[in-house]
C-alpha positions as CSV (number, residue, x, y, z in Angstrom):
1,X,230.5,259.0,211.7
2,X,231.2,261.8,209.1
3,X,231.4,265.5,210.0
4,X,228.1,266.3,208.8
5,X,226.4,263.5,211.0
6,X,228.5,265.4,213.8
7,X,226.6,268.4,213.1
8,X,223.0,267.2,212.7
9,X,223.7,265.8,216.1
10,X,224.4,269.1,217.6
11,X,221.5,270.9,215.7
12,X,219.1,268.5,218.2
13,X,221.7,268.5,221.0
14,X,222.2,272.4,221.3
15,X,218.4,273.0,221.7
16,X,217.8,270.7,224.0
17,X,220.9,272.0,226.5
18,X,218.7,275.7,225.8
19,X,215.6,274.1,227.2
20,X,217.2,272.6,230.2
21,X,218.8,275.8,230.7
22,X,215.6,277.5,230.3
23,X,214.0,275.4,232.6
24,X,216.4,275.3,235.6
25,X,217.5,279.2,235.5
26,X,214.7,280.7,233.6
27,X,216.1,282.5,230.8
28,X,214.9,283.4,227.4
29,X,215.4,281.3,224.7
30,X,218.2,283.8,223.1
31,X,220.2,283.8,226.4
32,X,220.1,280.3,226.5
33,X,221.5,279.7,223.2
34,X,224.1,282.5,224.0
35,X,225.2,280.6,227.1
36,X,225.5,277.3,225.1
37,X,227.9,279.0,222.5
38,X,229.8,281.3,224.9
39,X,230.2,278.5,227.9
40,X,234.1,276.5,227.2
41,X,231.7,273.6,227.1
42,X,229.9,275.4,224.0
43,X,233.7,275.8,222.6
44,X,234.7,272.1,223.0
45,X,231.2,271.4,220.9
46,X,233.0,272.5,218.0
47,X,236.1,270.0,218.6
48,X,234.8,267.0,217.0
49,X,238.0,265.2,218.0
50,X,235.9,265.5,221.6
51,X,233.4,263.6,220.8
52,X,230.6,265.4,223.1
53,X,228.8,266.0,220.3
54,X,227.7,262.0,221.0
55,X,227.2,263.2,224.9
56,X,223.5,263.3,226.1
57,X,221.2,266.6,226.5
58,X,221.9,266.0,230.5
59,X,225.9,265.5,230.0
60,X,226.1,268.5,228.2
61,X,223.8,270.1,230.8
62,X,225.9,268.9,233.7
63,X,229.1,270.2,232.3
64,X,227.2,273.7,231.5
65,X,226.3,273.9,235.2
66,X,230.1,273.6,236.2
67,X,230.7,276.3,233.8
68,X,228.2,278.7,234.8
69,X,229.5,278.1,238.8
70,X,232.6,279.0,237.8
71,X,231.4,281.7,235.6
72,X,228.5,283.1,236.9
73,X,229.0,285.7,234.3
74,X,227.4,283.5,231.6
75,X,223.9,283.8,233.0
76,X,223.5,287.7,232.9
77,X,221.2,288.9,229.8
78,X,222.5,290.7,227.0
């Protein structure tokens, strides 16, 4: 898969993690997107050698839940 595949993946990937996120803690659509891109998970995203960018919506959810109990931080608004 070439880079560029890797990041059309993660344009529909990144807003589906927001709505989950949305959904389950109920925070705006901007927060949500913050959390994604602030969260380590969000971080690793941009490590293709990774490979989560080829992780579901509910992976990359999962692993967002672990980092928001460790980091409760994550979830207050801006």
């Amino acid at each position: 898969m070439s880079k560029s595949s890797h990041h059309l993946i993660k344009t529909i990937l990144i807003p589906q993690v927001a709505s989950l996120l949305i959904e389950k803690y109920a925070v705006s659509e901007d927060d949500a997107i913050r959390i994604v891109y602030m969260s380590p998970t969000g971080k690793c995203l941009d490590d293709d050698s990774l490979g989560l960018f080829g992780q579901s919506a509910q992976y990359l959810f999962g692993l967002l839940e672990e980092d928001i109990s460790k980091n409760p931080e994550l979830l207050k608004t801006v």
